[in-house]
ROKOL-351779 format. One record per residue (C-alpha): z, x, y; residue in one letter; chain. Coordinates in Angstrom, 1 decimal, always signed. Layout:
// ROKOL-351779
+--------+--------+--------+----+----+
|     c3 |     c1 |     c2 | aa | ch |
+--------+--------+--------+----+----+
|      Z |      X |      Y |  a |  A |
...
+--------+--------+--------+----+----+
// end
This chain:
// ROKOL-351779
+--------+--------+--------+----+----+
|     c3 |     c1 |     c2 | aa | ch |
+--------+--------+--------+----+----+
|   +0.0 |   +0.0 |   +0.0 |  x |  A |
|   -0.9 |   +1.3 |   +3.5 |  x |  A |
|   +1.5 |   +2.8 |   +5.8 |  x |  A |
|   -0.3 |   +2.6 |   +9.1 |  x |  A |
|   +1.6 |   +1.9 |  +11.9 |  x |  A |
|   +1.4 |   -1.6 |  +14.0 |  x |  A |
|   +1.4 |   -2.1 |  +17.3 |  x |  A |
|   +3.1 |   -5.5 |  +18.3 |  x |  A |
|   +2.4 |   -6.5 |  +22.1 |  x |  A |
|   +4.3 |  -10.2 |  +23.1 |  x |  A |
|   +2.1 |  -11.4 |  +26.6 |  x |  A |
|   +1.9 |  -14.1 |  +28.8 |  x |  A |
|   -1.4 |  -15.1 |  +29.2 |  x |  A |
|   -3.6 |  -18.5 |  +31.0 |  x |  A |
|   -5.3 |  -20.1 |  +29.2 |  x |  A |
|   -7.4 |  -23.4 |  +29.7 |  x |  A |
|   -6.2 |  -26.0 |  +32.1 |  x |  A |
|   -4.4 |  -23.1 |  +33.9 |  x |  A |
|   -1.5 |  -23.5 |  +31.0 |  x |  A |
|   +0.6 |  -20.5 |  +30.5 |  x |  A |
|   +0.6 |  -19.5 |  +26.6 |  x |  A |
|   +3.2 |  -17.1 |  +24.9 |  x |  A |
|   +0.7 |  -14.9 |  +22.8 |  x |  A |
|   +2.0 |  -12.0 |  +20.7 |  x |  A |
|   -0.7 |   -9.1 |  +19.1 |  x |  A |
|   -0.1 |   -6.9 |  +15.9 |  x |  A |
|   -2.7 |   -4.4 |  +15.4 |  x |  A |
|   -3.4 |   -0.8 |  +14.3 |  x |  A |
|   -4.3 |   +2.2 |  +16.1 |  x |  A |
|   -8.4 |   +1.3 |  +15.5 |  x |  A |
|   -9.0 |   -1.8 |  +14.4 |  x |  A |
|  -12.4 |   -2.2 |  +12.7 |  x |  A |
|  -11.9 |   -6.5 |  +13.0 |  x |  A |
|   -9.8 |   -9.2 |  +14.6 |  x |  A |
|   -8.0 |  -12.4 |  +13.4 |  x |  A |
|   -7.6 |  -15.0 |  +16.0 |  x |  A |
|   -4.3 |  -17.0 |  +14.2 |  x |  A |
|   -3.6 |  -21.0 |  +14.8 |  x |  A |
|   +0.1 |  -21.9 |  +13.7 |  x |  A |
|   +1.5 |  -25.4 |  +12.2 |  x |  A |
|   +3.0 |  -28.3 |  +13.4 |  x |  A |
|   +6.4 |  -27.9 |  +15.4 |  x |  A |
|   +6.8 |  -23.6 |  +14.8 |  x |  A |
|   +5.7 |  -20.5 |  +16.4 |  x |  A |
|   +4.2 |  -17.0 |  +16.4 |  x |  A |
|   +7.6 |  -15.3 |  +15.9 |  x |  A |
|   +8.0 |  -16.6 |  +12.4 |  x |  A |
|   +4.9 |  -14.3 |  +10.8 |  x |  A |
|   +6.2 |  -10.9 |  +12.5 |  x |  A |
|   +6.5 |   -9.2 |   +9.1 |  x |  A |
|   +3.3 |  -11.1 |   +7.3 |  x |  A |
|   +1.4 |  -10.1 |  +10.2 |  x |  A |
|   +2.4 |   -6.5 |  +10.3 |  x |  A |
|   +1.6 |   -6.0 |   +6.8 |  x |  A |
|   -2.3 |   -8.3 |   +6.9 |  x |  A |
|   -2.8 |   -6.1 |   +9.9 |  x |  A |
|   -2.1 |   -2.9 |   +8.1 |  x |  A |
|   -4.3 |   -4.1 |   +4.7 |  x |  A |
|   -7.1 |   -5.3 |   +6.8 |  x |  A |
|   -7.4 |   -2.3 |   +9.4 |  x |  A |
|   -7.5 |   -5.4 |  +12.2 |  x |  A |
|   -6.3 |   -6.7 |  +15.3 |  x |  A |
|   -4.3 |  -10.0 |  +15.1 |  x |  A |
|   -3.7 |  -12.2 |  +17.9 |  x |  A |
|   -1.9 |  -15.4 |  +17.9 |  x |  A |
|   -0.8 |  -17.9 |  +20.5 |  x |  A |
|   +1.8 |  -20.6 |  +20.8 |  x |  A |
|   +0.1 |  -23.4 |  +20.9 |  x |  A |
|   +0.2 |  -26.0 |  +23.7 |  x |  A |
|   +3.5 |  -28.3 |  +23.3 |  x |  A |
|   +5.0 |  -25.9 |  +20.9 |  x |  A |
|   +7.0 |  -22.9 |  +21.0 |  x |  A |
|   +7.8 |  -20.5 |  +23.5 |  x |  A |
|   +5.0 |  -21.6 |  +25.4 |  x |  A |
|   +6.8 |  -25.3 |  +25.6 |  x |  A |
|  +10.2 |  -24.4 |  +25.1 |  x |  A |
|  +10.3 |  -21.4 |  +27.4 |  x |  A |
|  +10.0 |  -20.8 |  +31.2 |  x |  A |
|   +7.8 |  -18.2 |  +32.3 |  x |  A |
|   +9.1 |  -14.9 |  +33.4 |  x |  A |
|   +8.5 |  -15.0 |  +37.4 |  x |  A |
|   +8.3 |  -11.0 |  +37.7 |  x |  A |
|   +6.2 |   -9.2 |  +40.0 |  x |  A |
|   +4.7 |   -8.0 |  +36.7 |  x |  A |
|   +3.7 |  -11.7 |  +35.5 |  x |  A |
|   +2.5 |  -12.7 |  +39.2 |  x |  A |
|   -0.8 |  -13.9 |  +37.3 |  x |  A |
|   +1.5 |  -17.1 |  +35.9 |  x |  A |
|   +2.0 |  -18.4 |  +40.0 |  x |  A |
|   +0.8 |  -21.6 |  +40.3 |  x |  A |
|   +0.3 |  -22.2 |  +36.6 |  x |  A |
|   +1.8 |  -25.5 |  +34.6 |  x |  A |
|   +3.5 |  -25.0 |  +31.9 |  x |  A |
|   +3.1 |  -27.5 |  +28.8 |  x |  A |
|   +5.2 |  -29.9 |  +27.7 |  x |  A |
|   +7.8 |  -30.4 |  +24.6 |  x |  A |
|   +5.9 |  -31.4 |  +22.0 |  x |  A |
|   +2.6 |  -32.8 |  +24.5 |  x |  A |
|   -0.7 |  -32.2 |  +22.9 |  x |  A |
|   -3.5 |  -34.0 |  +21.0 |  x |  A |
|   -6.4 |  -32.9 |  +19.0 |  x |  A |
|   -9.3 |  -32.2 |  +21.3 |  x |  A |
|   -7.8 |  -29.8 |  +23.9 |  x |  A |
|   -6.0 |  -28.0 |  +20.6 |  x |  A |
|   -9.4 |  -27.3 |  +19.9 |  x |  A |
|  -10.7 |  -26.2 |  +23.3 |  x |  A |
|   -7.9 |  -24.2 |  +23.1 |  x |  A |
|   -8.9 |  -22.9 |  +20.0 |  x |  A |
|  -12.2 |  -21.7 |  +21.1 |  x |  A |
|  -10.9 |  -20.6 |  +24.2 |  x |  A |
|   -8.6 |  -17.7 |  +22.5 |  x |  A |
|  -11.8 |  -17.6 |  +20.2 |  x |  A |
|  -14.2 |  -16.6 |  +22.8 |  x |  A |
|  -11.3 |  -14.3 |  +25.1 |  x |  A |
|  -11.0 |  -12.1 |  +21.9 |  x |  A |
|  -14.7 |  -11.8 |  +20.9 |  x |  A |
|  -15.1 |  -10.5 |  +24.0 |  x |  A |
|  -12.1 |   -8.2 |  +24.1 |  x |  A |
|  -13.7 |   -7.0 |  +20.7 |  x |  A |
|  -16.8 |   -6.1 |  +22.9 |  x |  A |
|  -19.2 |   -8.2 |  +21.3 |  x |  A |
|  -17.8 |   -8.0 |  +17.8 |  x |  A |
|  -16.7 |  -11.4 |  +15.9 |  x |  A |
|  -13.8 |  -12.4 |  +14.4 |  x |  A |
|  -11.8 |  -14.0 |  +11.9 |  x |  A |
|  -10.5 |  -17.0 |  +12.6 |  x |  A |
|   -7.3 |  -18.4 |  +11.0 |  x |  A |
|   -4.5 |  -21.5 |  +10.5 |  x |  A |
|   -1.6 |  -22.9 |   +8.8 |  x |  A |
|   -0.4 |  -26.3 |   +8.0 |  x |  A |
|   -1.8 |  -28.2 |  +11.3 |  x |  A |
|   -3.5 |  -24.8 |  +12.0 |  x |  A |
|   -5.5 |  -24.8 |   +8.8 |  x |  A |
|   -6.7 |  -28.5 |   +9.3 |  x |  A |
|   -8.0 |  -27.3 |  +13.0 |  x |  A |
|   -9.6 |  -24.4 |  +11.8 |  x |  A |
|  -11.7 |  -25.9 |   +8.9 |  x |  A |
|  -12.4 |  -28.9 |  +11.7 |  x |  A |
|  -14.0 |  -25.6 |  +14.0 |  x |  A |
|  -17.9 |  -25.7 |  +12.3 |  x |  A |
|  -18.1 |  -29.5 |  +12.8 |  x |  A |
|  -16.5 |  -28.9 |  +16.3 |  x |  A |
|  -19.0 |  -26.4 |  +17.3 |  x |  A |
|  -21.8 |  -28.4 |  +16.5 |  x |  A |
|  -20.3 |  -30.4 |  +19.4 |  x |  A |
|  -21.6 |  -31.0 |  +22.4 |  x |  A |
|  -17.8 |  -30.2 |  +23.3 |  x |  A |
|  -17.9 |  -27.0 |  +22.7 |  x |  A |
|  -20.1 |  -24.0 |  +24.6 |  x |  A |
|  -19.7 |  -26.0 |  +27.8 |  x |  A |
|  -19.5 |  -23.3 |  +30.5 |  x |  A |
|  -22.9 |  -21.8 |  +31.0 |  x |  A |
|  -23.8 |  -18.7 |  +29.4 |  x |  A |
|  -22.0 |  -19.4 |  +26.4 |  x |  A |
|  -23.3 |  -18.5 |  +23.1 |  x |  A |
|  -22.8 |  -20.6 |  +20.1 |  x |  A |
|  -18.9 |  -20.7 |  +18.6 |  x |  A |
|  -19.5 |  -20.4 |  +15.7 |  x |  A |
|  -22.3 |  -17.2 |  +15.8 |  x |  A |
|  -18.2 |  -15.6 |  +17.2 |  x |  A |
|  -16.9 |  -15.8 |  +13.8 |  x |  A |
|  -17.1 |  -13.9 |  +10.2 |  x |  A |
|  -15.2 |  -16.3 |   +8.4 |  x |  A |
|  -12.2 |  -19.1 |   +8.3 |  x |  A |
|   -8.9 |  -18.8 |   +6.4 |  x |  A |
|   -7.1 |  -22.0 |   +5.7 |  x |  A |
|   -3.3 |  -22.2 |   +4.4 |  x |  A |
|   -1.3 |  -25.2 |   +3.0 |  x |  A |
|   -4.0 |  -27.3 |   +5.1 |  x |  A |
|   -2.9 |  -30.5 |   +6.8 |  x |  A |
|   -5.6 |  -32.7 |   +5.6 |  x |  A |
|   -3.2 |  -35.1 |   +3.6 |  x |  A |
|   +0.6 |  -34.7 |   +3.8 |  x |  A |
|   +2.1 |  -34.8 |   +0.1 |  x |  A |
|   +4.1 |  -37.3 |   +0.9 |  x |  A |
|   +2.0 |  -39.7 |   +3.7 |  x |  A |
|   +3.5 |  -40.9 |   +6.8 |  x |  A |
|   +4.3 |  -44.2 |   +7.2 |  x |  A |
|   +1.0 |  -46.2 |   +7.8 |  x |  A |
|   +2.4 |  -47.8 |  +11.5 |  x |  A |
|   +3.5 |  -44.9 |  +12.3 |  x |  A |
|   +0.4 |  -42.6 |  +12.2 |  x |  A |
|   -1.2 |  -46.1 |  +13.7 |  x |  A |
|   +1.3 |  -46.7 |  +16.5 |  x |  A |
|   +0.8 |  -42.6 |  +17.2 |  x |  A |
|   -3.0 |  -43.1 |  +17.3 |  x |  A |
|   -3.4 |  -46.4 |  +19.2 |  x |  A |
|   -0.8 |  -44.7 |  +22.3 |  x |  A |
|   -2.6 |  -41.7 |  +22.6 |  x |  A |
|   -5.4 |  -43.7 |  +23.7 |  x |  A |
|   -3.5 |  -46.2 |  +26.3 |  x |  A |
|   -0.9 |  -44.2 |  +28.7 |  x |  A |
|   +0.0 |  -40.8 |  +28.8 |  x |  A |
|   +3.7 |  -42.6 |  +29.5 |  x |  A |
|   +3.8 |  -43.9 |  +25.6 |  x |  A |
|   +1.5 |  -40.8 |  +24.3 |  x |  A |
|   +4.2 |  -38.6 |  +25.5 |  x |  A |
|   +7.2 |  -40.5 |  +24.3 |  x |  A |
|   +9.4 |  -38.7 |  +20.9 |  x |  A |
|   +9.7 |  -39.9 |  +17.9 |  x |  A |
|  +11.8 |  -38.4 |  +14.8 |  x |  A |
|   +9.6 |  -36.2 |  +13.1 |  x |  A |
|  +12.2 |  -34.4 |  +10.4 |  x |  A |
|  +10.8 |  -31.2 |   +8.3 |  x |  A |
|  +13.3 |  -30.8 |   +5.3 |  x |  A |
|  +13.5 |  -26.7 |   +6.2 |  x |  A |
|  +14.3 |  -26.1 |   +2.4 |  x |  A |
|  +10.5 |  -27.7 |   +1.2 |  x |  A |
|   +9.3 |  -24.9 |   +3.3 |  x |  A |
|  +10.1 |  -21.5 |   +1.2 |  x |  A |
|  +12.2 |  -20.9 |   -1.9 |  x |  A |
|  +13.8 |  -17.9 |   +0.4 |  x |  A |
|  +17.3 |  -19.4 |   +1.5 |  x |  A |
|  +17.2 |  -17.0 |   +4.3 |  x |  A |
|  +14.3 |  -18.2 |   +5.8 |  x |  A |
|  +15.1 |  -21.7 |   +5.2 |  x |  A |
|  +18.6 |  -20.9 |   +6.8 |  x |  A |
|  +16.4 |  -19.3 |  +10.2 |  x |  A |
|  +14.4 |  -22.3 |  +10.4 |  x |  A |
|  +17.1 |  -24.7 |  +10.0 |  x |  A |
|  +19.2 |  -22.5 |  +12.9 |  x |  A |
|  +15.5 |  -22.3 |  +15.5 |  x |  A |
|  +15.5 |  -24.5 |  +18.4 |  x |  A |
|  +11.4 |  -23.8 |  +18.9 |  x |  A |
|  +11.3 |  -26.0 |  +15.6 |  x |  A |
|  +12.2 |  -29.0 |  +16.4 |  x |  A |
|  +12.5 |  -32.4 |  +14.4 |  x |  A |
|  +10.9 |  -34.9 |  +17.0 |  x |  A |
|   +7.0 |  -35.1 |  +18.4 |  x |  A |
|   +5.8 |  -37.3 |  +20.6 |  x |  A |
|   +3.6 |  -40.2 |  +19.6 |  x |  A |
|   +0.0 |  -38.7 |  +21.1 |  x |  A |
|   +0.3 |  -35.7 |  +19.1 |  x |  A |
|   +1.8 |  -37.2 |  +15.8 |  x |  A |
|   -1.2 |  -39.6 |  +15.3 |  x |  A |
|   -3.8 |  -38.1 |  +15.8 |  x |  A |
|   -2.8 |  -34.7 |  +14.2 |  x |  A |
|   -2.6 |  -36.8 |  +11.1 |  x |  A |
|   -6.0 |  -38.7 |  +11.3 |  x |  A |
|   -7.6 |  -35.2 |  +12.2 |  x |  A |
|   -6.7 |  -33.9 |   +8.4 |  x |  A |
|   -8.1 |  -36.9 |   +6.7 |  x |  A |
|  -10.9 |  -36.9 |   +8.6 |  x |  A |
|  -12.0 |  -33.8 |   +6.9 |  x |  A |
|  -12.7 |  -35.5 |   +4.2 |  x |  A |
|  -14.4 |  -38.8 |   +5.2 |  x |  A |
|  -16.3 |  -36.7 |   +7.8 |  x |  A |
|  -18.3 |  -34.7 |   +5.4 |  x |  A |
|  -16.5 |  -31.7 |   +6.8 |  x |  A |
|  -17.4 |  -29.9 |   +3.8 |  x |  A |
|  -20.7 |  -31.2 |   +3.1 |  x |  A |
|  -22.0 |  -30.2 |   +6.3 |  x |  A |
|  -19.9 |  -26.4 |   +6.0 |  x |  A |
|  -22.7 |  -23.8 |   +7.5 |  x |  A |
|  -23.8 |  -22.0 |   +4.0 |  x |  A |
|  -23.6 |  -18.2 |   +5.9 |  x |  A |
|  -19.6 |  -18.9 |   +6.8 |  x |  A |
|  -16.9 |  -17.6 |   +4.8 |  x |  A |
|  -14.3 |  -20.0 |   +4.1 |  x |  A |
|  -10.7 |  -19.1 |   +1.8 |  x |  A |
|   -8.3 |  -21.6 |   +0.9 |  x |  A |
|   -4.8 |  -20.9 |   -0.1 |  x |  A |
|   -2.4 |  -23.4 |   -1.2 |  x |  A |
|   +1.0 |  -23.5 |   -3.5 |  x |  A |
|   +1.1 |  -26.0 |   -5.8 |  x |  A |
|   +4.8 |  -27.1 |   -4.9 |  x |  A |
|   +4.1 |  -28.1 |   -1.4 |  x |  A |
|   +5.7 |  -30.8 |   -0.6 |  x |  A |
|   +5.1 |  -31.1 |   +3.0 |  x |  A |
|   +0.7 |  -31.2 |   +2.8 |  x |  A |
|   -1.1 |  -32.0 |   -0.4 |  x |  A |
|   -2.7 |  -29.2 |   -2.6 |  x |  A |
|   -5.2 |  -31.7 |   -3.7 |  x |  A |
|   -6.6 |  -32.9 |   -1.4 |  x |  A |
|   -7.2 |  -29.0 |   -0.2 |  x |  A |
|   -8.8 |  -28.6 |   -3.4 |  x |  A |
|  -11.4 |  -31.8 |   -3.3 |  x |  A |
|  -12.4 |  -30.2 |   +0.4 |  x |  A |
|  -13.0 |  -27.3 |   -1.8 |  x |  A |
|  -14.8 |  -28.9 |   -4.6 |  x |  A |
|  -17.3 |  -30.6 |   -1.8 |  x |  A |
|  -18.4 |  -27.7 |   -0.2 |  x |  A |
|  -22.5 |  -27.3 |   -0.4 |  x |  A |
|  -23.4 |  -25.9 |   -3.7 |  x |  A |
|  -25.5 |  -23.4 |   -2.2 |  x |  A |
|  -22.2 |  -21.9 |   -0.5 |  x |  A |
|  -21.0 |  -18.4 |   -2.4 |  x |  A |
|  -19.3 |  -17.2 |   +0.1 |  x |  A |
|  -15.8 |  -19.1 |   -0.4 |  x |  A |
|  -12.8 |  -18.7 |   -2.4 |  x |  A |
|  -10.2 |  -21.5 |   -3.4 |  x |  A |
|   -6.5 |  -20.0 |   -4.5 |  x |  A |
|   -3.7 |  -21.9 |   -6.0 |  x |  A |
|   -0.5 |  -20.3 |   -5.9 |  x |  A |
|   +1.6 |  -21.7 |   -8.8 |  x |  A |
|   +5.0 |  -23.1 |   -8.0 |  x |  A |
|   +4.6 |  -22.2 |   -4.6 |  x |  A |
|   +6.0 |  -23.6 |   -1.3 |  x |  A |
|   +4.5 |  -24.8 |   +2.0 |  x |  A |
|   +5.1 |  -21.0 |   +3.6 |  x |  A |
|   +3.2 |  -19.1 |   +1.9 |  x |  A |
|   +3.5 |  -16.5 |   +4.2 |  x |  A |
|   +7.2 |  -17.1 |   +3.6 |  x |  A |
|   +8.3 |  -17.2 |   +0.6 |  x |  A |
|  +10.3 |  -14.1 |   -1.8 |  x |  A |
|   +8.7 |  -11.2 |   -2.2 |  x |  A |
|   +6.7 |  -10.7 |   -3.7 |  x |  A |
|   +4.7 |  -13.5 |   -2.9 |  x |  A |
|   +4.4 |  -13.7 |   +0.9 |  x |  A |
|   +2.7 |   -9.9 |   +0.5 |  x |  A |
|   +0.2 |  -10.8 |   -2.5 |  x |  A |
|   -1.0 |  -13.9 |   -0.2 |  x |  A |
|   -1.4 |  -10.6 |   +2.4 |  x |  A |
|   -3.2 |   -8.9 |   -0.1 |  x |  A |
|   -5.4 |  -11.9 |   -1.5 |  x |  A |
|   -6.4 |  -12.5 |   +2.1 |  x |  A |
|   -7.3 |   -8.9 |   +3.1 |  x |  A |
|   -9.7 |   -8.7 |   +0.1 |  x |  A |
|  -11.3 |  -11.7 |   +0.9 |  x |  A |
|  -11.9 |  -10.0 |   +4.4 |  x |  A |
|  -12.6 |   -6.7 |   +3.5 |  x |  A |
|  -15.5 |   -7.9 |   +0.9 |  x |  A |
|  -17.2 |  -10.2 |   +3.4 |  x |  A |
|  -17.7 |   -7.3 |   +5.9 |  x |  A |
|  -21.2 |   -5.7 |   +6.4 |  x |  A |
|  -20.5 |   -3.1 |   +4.6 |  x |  A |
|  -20.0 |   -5.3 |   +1.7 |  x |  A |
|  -23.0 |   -5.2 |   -0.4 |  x |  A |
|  -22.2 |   -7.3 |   -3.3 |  x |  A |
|  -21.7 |  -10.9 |   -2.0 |  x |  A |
|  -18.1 |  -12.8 |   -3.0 |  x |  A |
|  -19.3 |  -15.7 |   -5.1 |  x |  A |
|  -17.8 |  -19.4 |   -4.9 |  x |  A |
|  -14.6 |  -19.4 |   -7.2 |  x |  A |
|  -11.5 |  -20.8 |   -7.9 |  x |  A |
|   -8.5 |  -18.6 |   -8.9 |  x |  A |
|   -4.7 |  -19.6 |   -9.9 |  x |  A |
|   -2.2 |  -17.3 |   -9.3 |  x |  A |
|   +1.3 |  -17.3 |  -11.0 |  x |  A |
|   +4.7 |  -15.8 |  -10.1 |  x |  A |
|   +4.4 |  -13.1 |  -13.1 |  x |  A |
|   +0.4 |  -12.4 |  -12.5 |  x |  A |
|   +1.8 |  -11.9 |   -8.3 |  x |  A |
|   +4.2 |   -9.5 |   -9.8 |  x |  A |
|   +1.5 |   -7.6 |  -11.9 |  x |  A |
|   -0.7 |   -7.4 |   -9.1 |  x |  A |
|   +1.5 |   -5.6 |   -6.4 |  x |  A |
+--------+--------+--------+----+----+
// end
């Protein structure tokens, strides 16, 4: 296992509708790539320092993630007003919990587009968990948009990218939601911004999240994971998921884009399944994807005992590494179960 050392940079940065966003960067001395990072619902950028350092290190890359709009420190924490952070005057910060699906996205391709440039013309990865991974495998059908590229000059989003990762996707929740209130969350987020932005419980049972008790026991003690969201974000976020599958999200996935899909087959917070049947309906054509099922494991992938969290590390760096250009055997489509004993075996 690599030993390179990571750089870890925590900025404040603007992003679209002059929002400030709490961003943090892990990256080697010269990356060769760069993974652009979408979190889940109700968490934050913090909670993947040591999976980050590690995916950073195995795939020689640059990873940069952001709290998203509504959620974490870029909610939940006021802006430093330093001389040094005099480019957050005049800014407005997000709310508690305030978003909804189509400016998550513009934000999305916002970062997107900041860090393909930063890259100097070089594309990148892009990546998401749990509400993160339904937005990112939502991105193809996005870009085909007439939302997105809307400043002039802008090249296609999705000729930015080299390929999608997808964890513990929120396309169906294990256990669904109760019917009025996705319904109730979905019909207010179209009325007033009054009702859209009014909380609702929205309890996470912190030990369906990792068989590690001392993660569980951070989670339970963070106050940037909260158990309420408002109505406007609740709703949509989970009509987005299933729309990836009534959609023809899959059907219509561009046949050049790589696409991995990791999920644990006891999550209990967002349905394996229905991860694997947005699998199963990806174009026939399409070799360049990779579907792994993690036996017995938990929504937090990323989080669970060693050694699990640093074989996902692994799994997803070779998926990376063999996609690049200097890959000349192409990764055909497959489907790969992974056990606790066969994680040991492989570290």
């Amino acid at each position: 296992m690599t030993s390179s050392p990571v750089t870890t940079i925590q900025e404040w940065l603007v992003g679209p509708l002059n929002t400030p966003f709490f961003t943090t960067s892990w990256s080697v001395a010269q990356p060769e790539r760069t993974i652009v990072f979408v979190h889940g619902f109700n968490e934050h950028i913090t909670r993947y320092d040591h999976y980050f350092t590690l995916l950073s290190q195995l795939t020689s890359s640059r990873i940069f993630a952001f709290d998203q709009r509504g959620f974490g420190h870029s909610a939940f924490t006021l802006p430093p007003s330093s001389e040094e952070h005099s480019h957050l005057k005049g800014t407005k910060r997000s709310r508690k919990g305030i978003t909804n699906t189509p400016q998550q996205r513009v934000d999305i391709e916002f970062w997107v587009r900041k860090e393909a440039e930063k890259a100097k013309g070089g594309k990148v990865w892009l990546y998401g968990h749990s509400m993160g991974g339904a937005l990112v495998l939502g991105i193809p059908t996005y870009a085909a948009s007439s939302a997105s590229g809307t400043n002039a000059g802008d090249v296609p989003l999705l000729s930015l990218l080299s390929g999608i990762i997808s964890s513990s996707p929120l396309i169906h929740q294990t256990t669904p939601a109760p019917k009025w209130q996705v319904s109730l969350g979905n019909g207010v987020a179209n009325l007033t911004s009054f009702l859209a932005n009014r909380h609702i419980p929205a309890p996470v049972d912190p030990a369906q999240l990792s068989r590690d008790p001392a993660k569980v026991e951070e989670n339970r003690k963070d106050v940037l994971c909260p158990q309420t969201a408002s109505l406007g974000a609740l709703g949509p976020m989970l009509l987005t998921g299933q729309a990836l599958l009534t959609d023809g999200a899959p059907k219509d996935w561009p046949v050049d884009l790589p696409l991995l899909i990791v999920h644990g087959t006891a999550d209990a917070i967002t349905s394996p399944k229905a991860s694997h049947e947005f699998h199963s309906l990806l174009p026939a054509e399409h070799i360049k994807n990779k579907y792994i099922t993690v036996e017995g494991g938990f929504h937090e992938l990323h989080n669970e005992p060693a050694p699990i969290w640093e074989h996902l590390a692994k799994d997803v760096s070779e998926f990376v590494l063999a996609q690049s250009s200097n890959s000349s055997v192409p990764v055909a489509a497959q489907v790969e179960t992974v056990g606790a004993g066969e994680q040991q075996s492989k570290l």
